[in-house]
C-alpha positions as CSV (number, residue, x, y, z in Angstrom):
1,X,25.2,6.5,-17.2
2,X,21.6,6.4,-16.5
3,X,19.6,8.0,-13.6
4,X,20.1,6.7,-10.2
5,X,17.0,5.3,-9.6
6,X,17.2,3.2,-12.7
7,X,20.5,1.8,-11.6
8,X,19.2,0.9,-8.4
9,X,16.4,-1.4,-9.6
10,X,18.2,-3.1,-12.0
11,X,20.4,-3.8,-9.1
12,X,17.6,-5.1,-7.2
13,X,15.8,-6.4,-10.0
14,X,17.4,-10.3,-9.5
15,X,16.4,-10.3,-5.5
16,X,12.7,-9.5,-6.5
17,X,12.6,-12.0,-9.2
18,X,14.5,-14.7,-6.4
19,X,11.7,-13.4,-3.8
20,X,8.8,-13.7,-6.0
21,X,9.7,-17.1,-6.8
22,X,9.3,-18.2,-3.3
23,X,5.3,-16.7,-3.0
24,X,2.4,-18.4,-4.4
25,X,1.0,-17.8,-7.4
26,X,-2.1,-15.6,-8.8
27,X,-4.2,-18.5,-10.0
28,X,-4.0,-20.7,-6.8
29,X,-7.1,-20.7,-4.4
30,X,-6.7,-21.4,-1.0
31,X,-9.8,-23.7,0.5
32,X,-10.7,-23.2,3.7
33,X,-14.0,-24.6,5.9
34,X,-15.8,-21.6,5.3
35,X,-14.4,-19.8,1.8
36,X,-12.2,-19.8,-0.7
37,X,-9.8,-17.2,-0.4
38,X,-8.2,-15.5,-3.4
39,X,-4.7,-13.7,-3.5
40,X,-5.1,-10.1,-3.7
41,X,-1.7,-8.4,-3.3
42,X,1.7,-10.0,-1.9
43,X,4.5,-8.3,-0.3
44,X,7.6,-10.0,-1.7
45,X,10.3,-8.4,0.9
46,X,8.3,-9.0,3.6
47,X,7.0,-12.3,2.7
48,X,3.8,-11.6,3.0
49,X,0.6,-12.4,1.0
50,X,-3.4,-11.0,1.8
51,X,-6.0,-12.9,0.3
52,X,-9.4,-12.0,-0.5
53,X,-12.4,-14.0,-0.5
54,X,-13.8,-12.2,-3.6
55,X,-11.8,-12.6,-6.7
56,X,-12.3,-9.0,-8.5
57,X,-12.5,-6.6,-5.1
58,X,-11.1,-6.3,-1.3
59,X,-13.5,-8.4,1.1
60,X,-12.8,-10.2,3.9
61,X,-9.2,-9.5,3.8
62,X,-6.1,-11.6,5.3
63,X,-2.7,-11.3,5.2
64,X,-0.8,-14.4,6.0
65,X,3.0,-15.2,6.0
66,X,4.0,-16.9,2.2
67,X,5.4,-20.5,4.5
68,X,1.6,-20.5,5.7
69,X,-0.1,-20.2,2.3
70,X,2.6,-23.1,1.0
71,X,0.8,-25.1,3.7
72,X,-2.3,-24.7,2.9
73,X,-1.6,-25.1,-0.9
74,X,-0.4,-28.6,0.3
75,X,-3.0,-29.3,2.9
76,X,-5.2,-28.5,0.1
77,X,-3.7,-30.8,-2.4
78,X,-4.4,-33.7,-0.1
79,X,-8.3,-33.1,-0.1
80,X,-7.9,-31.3,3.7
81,X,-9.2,-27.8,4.5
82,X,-7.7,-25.7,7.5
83,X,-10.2,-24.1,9.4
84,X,-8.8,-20.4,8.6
85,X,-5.5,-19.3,7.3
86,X,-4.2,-18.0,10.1
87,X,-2.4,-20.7,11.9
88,X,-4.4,-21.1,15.3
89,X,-7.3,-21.3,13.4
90,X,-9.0,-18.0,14.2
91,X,-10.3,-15.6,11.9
92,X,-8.3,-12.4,11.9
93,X,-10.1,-9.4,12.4
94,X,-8.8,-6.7,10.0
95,X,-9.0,-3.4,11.6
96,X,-10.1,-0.2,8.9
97,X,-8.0,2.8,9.2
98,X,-11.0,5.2,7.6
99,X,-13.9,7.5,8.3
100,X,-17.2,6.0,8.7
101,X,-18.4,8.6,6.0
102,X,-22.0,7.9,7.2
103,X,-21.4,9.3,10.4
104,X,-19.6,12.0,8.8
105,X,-21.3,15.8,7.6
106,X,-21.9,15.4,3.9
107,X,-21.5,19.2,3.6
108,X,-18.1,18.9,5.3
109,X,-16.3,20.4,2.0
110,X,-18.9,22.7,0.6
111,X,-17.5,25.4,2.9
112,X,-15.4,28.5,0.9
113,X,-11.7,28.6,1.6
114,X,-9.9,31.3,2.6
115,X,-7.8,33.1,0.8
116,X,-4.2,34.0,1.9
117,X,-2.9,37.2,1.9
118,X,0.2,38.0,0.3
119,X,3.1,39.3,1.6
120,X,3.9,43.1,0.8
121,X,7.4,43.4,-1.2
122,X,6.7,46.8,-1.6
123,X,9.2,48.0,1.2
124,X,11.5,50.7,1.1
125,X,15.3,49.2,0.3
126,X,14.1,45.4,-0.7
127,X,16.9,44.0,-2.6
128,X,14.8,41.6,-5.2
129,X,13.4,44.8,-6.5
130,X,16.2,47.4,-6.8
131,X,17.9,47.4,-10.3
132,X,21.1,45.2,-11.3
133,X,23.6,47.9,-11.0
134,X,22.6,49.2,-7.6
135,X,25.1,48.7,-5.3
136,X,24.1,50.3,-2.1
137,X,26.3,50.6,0.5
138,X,24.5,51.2,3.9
């Protein structure tokens, strides 16, 4: 047989395929009022898909439910654009889970570590270092 994590994904393999068919494509643009928005990653299981407003890098990202970016695809089709992609029509605001480096010390790594010390297995009686046919009894 093969390994198990093989198995499993050609197991799966059909429901991504199936999933994937329901998410928009790479090459589609979504037109809003205010930018076009270009897909940057999807999340087939979940159903979701976060679009960027610049083609080659992350900016201005916003992740949106595949059913919504159908909708816009078709509002699109028909010469309308939606305000934003989310649904209400507001912009969502994407929070950043990193350190603002600027207010950060530059020198924060230049600092030596320190070493560890070892652990002594130079004791009296240690097992790991007596001899293979020492069988002491105590």
């Amino acid at each position: 047989m093969c390994a198990k994590l093989k198995c499993c994904l050609n197991y799966e393999v059909d429901d991504y395929i199936e999933a994937g068919k329901r998410l928009p494509g790479r090459d589609v643009i979504l037109q809003t009022q205010d930018a076009d928005y270009h897909l940057f990653k999807s999340d087939i299981l979940a159903g979701l898909v976060t679009y960027s407003t610049d083609k080659n890098i992350a900016a201005n990202l916003e992740t949106i439910t595949a059913e919504r970016a159908r909708e816009i695809i078709e509002m699109n089709r028909q010469g309308e654009k939606p305000v934003s992609l989310q649904e209400d029509g507001t912009k969502k605001v994407e929070v950043k889970h990193h350190m603002d480096l600027a207010a950060g010390d530059i020198n924060r790594f230049d600092r030596a570590k320190k070493k560890k010390k070892k652990k002594s297995n130079n004791r009296p009686n240690n097992p790991k270092k007596e001899g293979k046919g020492d069988n002491h009894a105590e």
